[in-house]
TIDO-389607 format. One record per residue (C-alpha): x, y, z; residue number from 0. Coordinates in Angstrom, 1 decimal. Layout:
% TIDO-389607
     east    north       up     i
        X        Y        Z   NUM
...
This chain:
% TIDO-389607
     east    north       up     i
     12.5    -36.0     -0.5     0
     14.2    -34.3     -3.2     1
     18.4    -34.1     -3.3     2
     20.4    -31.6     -3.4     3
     20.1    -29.0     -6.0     4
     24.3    -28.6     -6.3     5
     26.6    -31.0     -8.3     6
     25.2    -32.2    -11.7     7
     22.0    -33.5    -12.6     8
     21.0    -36.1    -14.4     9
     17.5    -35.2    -16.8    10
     15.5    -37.9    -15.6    11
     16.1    -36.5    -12.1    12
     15.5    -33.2    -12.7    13
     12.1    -33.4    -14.0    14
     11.4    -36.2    -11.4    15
     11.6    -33.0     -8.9    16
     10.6    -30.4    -11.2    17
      7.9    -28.9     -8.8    18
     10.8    -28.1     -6.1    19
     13.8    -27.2     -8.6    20
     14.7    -23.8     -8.3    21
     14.5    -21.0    -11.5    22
     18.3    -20.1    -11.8    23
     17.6    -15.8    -11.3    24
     20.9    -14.9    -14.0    25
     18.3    -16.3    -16.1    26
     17.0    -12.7    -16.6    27
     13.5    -11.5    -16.7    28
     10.5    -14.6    -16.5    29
      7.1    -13.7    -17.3    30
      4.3    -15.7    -15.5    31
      1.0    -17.3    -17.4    32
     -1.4    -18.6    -14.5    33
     -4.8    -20.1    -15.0    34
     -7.1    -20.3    -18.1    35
     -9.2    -22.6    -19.8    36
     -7.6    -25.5    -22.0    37
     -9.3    -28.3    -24.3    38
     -9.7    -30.5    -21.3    39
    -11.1    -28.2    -19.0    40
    -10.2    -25.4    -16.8    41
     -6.5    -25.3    -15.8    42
     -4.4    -24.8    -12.3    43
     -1.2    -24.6    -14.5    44
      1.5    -22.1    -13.7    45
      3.7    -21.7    -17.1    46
      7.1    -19.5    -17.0    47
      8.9    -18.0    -20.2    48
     11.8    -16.3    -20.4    49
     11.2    -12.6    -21.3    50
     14.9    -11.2    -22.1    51
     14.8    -14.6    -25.2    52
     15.1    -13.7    -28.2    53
     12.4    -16.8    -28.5    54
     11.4    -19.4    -26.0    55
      8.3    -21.5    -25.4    56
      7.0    -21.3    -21.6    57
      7.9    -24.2    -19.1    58
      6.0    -25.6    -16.1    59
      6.6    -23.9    -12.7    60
      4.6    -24.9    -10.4    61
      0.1    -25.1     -9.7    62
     -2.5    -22.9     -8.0    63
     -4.3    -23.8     -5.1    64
     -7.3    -25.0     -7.9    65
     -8.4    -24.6    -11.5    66
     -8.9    -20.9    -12.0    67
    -10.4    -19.2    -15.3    68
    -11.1    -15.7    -16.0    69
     -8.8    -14.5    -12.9    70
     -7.1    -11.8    -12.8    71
     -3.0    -11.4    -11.6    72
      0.0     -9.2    -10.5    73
      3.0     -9.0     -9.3    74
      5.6     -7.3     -8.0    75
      9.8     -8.6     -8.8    76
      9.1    -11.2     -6.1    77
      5.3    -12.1     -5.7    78
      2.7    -13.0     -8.0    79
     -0.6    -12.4     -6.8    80
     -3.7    -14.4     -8.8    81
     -7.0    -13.8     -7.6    82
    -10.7    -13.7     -9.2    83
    -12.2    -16.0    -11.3    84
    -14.3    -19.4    -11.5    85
    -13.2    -23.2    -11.7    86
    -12.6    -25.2     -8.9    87
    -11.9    -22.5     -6.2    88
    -14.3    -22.6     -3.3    89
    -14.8    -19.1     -3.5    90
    -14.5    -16.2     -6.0    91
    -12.5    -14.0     -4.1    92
     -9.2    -16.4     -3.2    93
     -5.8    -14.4     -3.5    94
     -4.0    -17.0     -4.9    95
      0.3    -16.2     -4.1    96
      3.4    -17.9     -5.8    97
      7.0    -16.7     -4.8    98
      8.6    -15.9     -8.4    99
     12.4    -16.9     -7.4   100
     11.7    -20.3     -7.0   101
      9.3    -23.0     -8.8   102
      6.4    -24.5     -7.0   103
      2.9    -24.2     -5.8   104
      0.7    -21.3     -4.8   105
     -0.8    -20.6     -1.3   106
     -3.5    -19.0      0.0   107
     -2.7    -15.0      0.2   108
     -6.4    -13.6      1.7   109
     -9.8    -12.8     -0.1   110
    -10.6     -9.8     -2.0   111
    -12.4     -6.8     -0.4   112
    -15.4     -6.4     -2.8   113
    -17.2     -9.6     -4.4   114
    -20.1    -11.8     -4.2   115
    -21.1    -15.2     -5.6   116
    -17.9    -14.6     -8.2   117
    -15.7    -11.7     -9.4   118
    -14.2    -12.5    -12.6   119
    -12.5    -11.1    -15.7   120
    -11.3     -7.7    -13.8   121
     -7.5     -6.3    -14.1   122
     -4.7     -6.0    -11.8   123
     -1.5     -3.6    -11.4   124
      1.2     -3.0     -8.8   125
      3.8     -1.1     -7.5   126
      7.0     -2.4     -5.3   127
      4.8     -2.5     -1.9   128
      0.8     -2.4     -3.2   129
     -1.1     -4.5     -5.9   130
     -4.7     -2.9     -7.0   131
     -7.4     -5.0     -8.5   132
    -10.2     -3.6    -10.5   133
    -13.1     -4.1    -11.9   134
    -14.8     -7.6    -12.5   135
    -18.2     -9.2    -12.7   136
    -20.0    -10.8    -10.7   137
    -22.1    -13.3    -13.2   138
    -25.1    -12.7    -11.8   139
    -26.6    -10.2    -14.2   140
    -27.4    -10.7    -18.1   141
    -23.9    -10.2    -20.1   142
    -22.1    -10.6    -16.9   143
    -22.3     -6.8    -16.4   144
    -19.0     -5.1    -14.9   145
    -18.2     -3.4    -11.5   146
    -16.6     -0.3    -10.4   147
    -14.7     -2.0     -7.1   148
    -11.5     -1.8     -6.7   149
     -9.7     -3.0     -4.1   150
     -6.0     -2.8     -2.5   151
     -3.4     -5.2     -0.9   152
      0.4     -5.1      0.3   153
      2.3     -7.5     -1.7   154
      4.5     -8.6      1.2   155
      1.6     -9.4      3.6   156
     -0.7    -11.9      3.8   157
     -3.8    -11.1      4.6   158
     -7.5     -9.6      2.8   159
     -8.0     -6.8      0.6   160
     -9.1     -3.9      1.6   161
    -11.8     -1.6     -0.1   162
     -9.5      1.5     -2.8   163
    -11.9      3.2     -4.2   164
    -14.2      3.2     -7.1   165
    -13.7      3.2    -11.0   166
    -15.4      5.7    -13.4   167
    -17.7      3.1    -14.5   168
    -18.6     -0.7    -13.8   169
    -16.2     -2.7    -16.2   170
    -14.8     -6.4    -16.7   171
    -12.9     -7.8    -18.8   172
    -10.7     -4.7    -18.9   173
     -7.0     -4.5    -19.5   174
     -4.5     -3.1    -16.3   175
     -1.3     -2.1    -16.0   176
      1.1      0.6    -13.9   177
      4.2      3.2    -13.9   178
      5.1      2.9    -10.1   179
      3.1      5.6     -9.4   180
     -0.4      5.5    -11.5   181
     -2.1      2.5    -12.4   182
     -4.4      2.4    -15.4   183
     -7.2      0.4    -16.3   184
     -7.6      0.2    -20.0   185
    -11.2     -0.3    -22.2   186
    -13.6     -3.5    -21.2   187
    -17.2     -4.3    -21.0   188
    -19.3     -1.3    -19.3   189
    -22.4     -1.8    -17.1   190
    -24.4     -0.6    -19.8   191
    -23.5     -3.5    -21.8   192
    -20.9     -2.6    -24.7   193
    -17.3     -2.2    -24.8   194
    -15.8      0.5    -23.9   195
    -13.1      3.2    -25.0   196
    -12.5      4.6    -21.3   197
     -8.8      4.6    -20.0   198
     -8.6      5.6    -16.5   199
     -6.0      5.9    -13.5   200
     -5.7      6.2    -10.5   201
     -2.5      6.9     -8.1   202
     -1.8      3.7     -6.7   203
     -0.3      5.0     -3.0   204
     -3.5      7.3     -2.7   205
     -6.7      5.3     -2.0   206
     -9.6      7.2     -3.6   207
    -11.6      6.7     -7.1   208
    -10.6      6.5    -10.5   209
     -9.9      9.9    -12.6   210
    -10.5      9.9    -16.3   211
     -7.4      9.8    -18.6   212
     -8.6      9.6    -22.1   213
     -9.8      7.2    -25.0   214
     -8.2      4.2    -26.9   215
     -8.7      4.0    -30.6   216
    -11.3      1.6    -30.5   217
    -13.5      0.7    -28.0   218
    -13.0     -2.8    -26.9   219
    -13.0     -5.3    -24.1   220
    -10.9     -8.8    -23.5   221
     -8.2     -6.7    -23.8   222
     -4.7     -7.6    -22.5   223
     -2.5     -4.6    -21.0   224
      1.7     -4.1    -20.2   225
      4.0     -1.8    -19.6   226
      7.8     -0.5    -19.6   227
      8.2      2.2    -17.2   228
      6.4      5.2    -19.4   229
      4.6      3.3    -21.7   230
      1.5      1.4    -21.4   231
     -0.3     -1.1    -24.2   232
     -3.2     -1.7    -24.9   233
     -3.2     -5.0    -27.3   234
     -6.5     -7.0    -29.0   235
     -9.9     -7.4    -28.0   236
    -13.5     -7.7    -29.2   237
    -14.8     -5.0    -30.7   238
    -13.6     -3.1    -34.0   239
    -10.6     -4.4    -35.3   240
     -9.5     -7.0    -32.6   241
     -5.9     -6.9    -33.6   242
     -5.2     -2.9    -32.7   243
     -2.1     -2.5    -30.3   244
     -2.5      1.1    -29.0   245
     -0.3      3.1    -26.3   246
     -0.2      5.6    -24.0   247
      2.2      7.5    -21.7   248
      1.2      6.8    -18.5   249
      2.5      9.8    -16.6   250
      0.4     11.9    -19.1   251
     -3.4     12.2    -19.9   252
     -4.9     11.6    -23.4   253
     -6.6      9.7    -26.0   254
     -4.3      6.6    -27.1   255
     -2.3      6.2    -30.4   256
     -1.7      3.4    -32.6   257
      1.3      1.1    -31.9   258
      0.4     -1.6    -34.9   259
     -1.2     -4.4    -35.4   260
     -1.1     -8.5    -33.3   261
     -0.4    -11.3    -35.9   262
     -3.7    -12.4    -36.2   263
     -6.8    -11.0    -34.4   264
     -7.2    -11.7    -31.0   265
     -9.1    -11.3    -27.6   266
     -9.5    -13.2    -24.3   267
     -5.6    -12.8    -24.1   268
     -3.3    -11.6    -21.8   269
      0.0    -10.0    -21.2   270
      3.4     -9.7    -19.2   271
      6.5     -7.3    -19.8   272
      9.9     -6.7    -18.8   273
     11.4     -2.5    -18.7   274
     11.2     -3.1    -22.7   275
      9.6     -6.5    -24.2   276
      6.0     -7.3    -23.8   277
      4.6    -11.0    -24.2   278
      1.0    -11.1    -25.7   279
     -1.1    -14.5    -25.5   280
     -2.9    -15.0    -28.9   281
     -6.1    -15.9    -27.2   282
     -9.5    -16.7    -29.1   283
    -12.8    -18.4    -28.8   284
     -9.9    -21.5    -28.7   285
     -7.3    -22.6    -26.4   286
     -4.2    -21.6    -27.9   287
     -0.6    -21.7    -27.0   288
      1.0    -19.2    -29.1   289
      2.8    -16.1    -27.6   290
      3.5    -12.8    -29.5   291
      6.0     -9.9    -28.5   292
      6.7     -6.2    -29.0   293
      9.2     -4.2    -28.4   294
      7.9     -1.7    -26.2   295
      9.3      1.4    -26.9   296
      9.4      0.9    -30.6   297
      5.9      1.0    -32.9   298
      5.6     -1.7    -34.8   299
      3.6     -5.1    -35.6   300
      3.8     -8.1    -33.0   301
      6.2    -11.0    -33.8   302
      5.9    -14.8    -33.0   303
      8.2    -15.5    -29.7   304
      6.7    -18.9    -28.8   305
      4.3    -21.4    -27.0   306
      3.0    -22.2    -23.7   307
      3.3    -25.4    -22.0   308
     -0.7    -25.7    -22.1   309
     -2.8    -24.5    -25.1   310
     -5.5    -22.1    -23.2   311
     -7.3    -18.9    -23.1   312
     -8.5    -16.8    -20.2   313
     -5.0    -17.7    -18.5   314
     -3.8    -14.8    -16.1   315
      0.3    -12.9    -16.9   316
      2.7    -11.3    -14.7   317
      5.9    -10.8    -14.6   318
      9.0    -10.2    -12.0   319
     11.2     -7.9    -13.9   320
      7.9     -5.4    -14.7   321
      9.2     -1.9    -14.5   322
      6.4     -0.4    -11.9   323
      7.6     -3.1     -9.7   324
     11.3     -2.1     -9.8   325
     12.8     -0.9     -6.3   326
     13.6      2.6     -6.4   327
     17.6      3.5     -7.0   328
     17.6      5.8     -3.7   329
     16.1      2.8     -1.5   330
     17.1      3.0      1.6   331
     18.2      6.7      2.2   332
     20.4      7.5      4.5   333
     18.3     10.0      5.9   334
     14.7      8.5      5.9   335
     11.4     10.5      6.4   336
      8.0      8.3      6.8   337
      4.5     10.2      6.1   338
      1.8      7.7      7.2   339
     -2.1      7.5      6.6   340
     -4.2     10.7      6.6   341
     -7.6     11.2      5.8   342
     -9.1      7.9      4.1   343
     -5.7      6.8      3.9   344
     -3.4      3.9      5.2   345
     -0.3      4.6      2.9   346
      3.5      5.1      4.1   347
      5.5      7.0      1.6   348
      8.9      7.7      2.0   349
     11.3     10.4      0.8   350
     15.0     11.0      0.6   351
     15.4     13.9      2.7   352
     18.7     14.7      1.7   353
     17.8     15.1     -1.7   354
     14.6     16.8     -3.4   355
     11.7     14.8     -5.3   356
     12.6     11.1     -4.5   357
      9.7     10.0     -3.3   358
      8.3      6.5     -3.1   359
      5.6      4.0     -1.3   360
      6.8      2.7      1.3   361
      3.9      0.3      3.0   362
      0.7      0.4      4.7   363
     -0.7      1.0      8.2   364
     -2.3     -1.9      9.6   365
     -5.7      0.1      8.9   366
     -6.7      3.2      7.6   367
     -6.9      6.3      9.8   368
     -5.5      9.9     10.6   369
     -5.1     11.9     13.5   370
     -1.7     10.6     14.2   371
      0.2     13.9     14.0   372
      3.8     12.8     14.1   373
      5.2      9.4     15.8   374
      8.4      8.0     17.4   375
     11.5      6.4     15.6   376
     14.6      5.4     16.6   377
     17.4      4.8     13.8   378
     16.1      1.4     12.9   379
     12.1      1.7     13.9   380
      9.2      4.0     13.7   381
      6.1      4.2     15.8   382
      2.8      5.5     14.9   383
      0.4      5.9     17.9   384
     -3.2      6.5     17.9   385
     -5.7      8.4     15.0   386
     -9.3      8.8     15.1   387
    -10.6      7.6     17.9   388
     -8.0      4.5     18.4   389
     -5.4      3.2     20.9   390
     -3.5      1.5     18.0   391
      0.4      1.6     17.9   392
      2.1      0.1     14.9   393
      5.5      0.0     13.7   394
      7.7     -0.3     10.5   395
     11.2     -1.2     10.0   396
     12.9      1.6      7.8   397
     15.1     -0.9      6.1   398
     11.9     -2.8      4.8   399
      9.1     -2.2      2.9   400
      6.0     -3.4      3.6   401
      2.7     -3.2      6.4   402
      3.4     -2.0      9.5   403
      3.4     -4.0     12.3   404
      1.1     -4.1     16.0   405
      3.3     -2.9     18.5   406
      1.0     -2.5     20.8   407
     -1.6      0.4     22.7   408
     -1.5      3.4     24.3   409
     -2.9      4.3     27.7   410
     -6.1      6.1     26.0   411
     -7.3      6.0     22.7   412
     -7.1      9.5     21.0   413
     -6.0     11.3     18.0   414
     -4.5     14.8     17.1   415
     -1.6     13.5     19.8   416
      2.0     14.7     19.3   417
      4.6     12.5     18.9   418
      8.1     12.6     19.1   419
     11.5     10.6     20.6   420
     15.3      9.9     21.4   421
     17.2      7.2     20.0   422
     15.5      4.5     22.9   423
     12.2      5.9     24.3   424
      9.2      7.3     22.2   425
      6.3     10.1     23.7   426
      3.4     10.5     22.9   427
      1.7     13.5     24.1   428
     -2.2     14.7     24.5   429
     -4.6     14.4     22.0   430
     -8.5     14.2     22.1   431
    -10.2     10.7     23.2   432
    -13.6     11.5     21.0   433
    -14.8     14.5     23.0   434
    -12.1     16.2     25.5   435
     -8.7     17.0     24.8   436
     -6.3     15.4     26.7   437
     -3.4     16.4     28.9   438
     -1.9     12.9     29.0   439
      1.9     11.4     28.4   440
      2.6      8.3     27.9   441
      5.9      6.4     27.0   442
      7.1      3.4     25.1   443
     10.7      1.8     25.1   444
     11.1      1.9     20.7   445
     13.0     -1.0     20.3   446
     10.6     -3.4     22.3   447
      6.9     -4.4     21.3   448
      4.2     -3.5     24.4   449
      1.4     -1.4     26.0   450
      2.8      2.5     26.9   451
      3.2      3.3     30.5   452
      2.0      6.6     32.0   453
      4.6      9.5     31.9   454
      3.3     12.4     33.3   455
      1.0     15.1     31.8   456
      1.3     18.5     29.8   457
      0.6     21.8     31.6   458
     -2.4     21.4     30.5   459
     -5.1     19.6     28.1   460
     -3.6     19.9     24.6   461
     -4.7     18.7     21.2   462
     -3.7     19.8     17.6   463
      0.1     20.3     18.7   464
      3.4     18.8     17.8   465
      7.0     17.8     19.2   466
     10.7     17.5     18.5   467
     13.4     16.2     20.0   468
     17.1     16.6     20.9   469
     18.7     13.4     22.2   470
     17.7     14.5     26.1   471
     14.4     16.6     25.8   472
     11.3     16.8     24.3   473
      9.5     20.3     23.2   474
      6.3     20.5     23.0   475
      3.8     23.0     21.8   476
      0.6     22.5     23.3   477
     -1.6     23.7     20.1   478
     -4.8     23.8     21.3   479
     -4.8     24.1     25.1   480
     -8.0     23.5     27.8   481
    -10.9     22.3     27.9   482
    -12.3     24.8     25.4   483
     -9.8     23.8     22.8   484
     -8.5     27.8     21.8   485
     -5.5     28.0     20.3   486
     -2.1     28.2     23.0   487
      1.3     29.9     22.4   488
      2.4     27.4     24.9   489
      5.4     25.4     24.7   490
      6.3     22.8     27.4   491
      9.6     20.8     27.8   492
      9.8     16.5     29.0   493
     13.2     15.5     29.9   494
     12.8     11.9     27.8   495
     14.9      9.8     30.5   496
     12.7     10.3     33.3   497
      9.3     10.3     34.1   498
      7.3     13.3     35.0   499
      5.0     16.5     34.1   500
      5.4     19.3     31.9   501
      8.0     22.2     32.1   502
      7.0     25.6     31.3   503
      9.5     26.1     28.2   504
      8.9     29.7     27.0   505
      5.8     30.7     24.2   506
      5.3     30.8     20.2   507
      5.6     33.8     18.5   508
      2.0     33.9     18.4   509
     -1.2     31.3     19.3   510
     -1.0     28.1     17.0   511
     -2.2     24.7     16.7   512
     -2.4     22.3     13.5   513
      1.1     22.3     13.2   514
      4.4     20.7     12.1   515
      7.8     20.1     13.6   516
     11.3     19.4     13.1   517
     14.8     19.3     14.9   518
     18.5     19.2     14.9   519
     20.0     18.0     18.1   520
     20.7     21.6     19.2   521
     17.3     23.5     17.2   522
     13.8     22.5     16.6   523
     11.0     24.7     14.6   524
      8.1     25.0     14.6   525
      6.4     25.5     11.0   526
      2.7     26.5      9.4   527
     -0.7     26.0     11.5   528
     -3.6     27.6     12.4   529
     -2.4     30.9     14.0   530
     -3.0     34.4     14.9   531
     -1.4     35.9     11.5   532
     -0.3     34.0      8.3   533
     -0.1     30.0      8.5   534
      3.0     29.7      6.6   535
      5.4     31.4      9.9   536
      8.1     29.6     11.5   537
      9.6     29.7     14.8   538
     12.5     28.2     15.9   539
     14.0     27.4     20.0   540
     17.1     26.6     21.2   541
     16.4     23.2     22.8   542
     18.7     22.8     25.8   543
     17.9     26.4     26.9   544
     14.3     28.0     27.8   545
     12.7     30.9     26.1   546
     10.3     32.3     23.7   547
     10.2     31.4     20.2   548
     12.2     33.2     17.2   549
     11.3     34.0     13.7   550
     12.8     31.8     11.7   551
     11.0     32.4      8.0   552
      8.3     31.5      6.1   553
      6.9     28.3      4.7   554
      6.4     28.6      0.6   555
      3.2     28.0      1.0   556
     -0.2     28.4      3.4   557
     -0.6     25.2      5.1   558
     -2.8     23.4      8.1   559
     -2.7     20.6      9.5   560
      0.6     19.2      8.1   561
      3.0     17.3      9.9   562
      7.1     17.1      9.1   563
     10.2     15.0      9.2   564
     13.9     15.8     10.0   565
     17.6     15.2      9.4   566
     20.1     16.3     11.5   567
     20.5     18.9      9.1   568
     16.9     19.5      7.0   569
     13.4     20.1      8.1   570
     11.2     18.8      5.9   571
      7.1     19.8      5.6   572
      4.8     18.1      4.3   573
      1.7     18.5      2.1   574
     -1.6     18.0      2.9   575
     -5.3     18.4      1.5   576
     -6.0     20.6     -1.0   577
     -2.3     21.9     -1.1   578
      0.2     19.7     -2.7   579
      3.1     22.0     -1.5   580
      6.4     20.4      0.1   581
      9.2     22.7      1.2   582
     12.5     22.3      3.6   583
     14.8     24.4      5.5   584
     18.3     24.1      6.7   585
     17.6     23.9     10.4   586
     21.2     25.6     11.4   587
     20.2     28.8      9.7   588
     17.1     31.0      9.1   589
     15.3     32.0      6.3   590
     11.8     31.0      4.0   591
     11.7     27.5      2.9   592
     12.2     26.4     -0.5   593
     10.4     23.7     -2.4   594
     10.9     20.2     -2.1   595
      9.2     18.1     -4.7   596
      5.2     16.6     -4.5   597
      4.5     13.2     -2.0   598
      1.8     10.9     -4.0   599
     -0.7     11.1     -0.9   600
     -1.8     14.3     -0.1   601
     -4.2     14.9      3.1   602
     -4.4     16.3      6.6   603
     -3.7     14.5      9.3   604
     -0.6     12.1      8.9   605
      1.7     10.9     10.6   606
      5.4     10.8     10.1   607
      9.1     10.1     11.5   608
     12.4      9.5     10.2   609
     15.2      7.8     10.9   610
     18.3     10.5     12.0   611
     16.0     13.2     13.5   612
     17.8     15.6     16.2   613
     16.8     12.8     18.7   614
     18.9     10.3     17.3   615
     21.7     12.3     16.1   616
């Protein structure tokens, strides 16, 4: 057993334990090199190099679970993920993960999504919460022609891959890397069997396929990519002149520009970067240890920087300081709203509702679906109940990032079910089981993991509606009412505490369904839907009294389908498919809503909550 890391060490002990000695993290920025093939075969070797250096050669940290060639690798600014490949792995499509603060060994993550006797030499990119992997061969085919998978993870659980979406064209050997929001894929090796020019992105909390961005300079493959926050690389590779650098701006679209030249030509390399250095292997047919930088932001030629611990090539870089990775500077808000899933989608984004326009990914549902139409949260915890056509409830813990959790099932599966909560107890009301709407309640106690129990019913069957809260009641428009589905001005009222049916509250300004909601503790509205007149009206109630409905304003925009989050103060709505839109109102007044900024993941159907509703407050 190794000592004590505290007190001084003697050099002979140190490297005695070096596999358990922890990385100091005032260190600064350390870039990861995983994999490859060296003189004496393929290699399991972990190296890590000190970015922020002015020059440093790599040192040992630690082994994969086997040799591993041709993988490819992410990370976020605690997790490197390795996947991919061939060597001594039993299977092609291991997710290989090391934690970056401290040296020593890789375990089994999961298995990629899309694969089948190998994937090898595709491209990788992450965010904070997600990590993407694209592309990749199979070698099975002449030339070892690429693929268009790509495939998605969350960083901080284990688990398998699960299937993104699809690139413009079949690739390997291409080059990846990320803003926080988009992820580009850079040139590599097409399925009709030359290297290509393409550069193309897609936005890494919105499953869905690849969009075209533009051209590099030269087509090329064995390309190795990296990244500050706005600018991506693109750096060697066969074809042309295989010492090109070229970059982009990531938030744009366009053909790439020069950035200057490598030290010597070079391909089958790879690359890590911090917010403004990026570390370029000087790979060739040859194992080779040297290491080349660049200042990001600044064109210009590469420079020598230093060596790795093992000479190889086809070795796999990530890094735990790279900018897409960063933690957003308004994480955690005060005032939290969730949007979760939607159509094809199992992203959780969260905003700042205080504010406008911060926006970032949050986590993933345990699986994709939609049809959840709002949820239950208390301060610390949300709850998203059912979708198309499920009894799933999961949860998420505002303060942390990452998949939701099984919390546990509702009474009936359904979807288009309306959620909403006080500070302890979560309802969730209606909904449609496959083929009938529903008139069902049920209730869960937020803070404790379990099955809901039966609370009572609506007035009658409902589906397409939506709730909100004061810290006592629940308000519910029906939406869609009957058997026959037709659009209701109902509203009914629960009284959360108890048990019990539906109160006849008052009615809607007119018929609506396909709605959003949102609440002080004293006022809740109603906003957009499908309605008798314009979809963009809102109606607002006085929650501890009974009554009809009052014009409150207008949403900015038309919108369907949508689903909204709440402060104590602000009502925020959401965007959906087709319509990017997302506006707020000061609940406490009346007026039209003004806009709010754009969510990453637009599409009908989510689900949402936040943590200081009119519920909780």
């Amino acid at each position: 057993m190794a000592p004590s890391f505290s007190g001084v060490w003697k050099l002979q002990t140190k490297y005695q334990y070096n596999s358990a000695f922890p990385i100091d993290a005032n260190l600064g920025a350390k870039g990861f090199f995983a994999g490859g093939s060296a003189d004496a075969g393929n290699s399991n070797v972990v190296d890590v190099i000190t970015i922020a250096s002015t020059a440093a050669n790599a040192t040992d940290f630690g082994d994969l679970t086997a040799t591993r060639t041709k993988g490819f690798a992410t990370s976020n600014n605690t997790r490197g993920l390795i996947t991919g490949g061939e060597g001594g792995i039993a299977s092609a499509d291991i997710i290989d993960y090391i934690e970056l603060a401290s040296a020593g060994n890789a375990s089994d993550f999961g298995d990629l999504a899309n694969h089948a006797s190998f994937r090898e030499d595709g491209c990788a990119f992450a965010g904070n919460v997600r990590a993407i992997f694209a592309g990749g061969n199979d070698n099975t085919g002449s030339g070892g022609i690429g693929k268009d998978y790509i495939d998605y993870v969350t960083i901080q659980t284990l688990g398998n891959a699960i299937d993104f979406g699809n690139l413009t064209d079949g690739l390997n050997q291409n080059a990846g890397f990320a803003s926080s929001t988009r992820g580009i894929s850079s040139g590599g090796y097409n399925d009709a069997g030359s290297s290509s020019n393409i550069i193309q992105y897609v936005t890494i909390a919105s499953a869905g396929n690849a969009t075209d961005f533009g051209d590099l300079t030269v087509a090329r493959s064995a390309t190795a990519g990296c990244a500050s926050a706005t600018r991506g690389l693109t750096a060697g590779g066969i074809g042309g002149s295989n010492n090109i650098i070229d970059y982009i701006t990531i938030a744009s679209t366009g053909n790439a520009t020069d950035f200057g030249d490598l030290t010597k030509a070079s391909y089958y390399n790879t690359a890590c970067s911090n917010a403004t250095k990026g570390l370029i292997t000087a790979g060739t047919n040859n194992a080779t240890q040297a290491v080349e930088f660049v200042t990001i932001a600044t064109t210009s030629n590469s420079a020598d920087f230093g060596d790795l611990s093992v000479a190889r090539i086809f070795c796999d870089g990530f890094s735990d300081s790279t900018p897409s990775s960063a933690l957003e500077s308004f994480f955690a808000p005060a005032a939290m709203g969730l949007f979760a899933g939607g159509e094809s989608q199992s992203a959780i984004e969260f905003i700042d509702i205080a504010t406008t326009g911060n926006v970032g990914m949050f986590g993933d549902l345990t699986s994709t679906r939609y049809g959840i139409q709002g949820g239950a949260s208390s301060a610390t915890r949300a709850v998203f109940g059912g979708g198309i056509t499920v009894d799933t409830m999961d949860y998420v813990t505002f303060s942390t990032k990452g998949k939701a959790t099984d919390f546990g099932n509702l009474t009936v599966a359904r979807y288009i079910l309306a959620g909403g909560s006080n500070s302890t107890r979560g309802l969730f009301s209606g909904g449609n089981n496959g083929s009938t709407a529903q008139d069902t309640v049920d209730y869960i106690t937020i803070a404790s993991e379990g099955n809901a129990t039966d609370f009572g019913n609506c007035s009658t069957e409902s589906q397409n509606g939506s709730s909100l809260t004061s810290t006592t009641r629940m308000v519910h428009n029906i939406g869609q009412a009957g058997t026959s589905a037709n659009n209701s001005n109902i509203i009914d009222y629960f009284t959360i505490s108890s048990t019990g049916n539906g109160t006849d509250f008052g009615d809607l300004t007119a018929t609506v369904s396909e709605n959003a909601s949102a609440s002080s503790s004293t006022r809740g509205v109603f906003a957009g839907g499908t309605r008798a007149g314009n979809a963009n009206i809102i109606d607002y109630v006085t929650i501890a009294s009974t009554g009809n409905a009052t014009d409150f304003g207008d949403l900015s925009s038309l919108r369907i389908r949508i689903t909204g989050v709440s402060s104590s103060i602000r009502g925020v709505f959401g965007s959906r498919t087709g319509n990017e839109v997302v506006d707020y109102v000061t609940i406490a007044s009346t007026g039209n809503a003004t806009d709010w900024g754009d969510l990453s993941v637009n599409r009908d159907y989510k689900g949402s909550a936040s943590n200081s509703h009119g519920g909780i407050s």
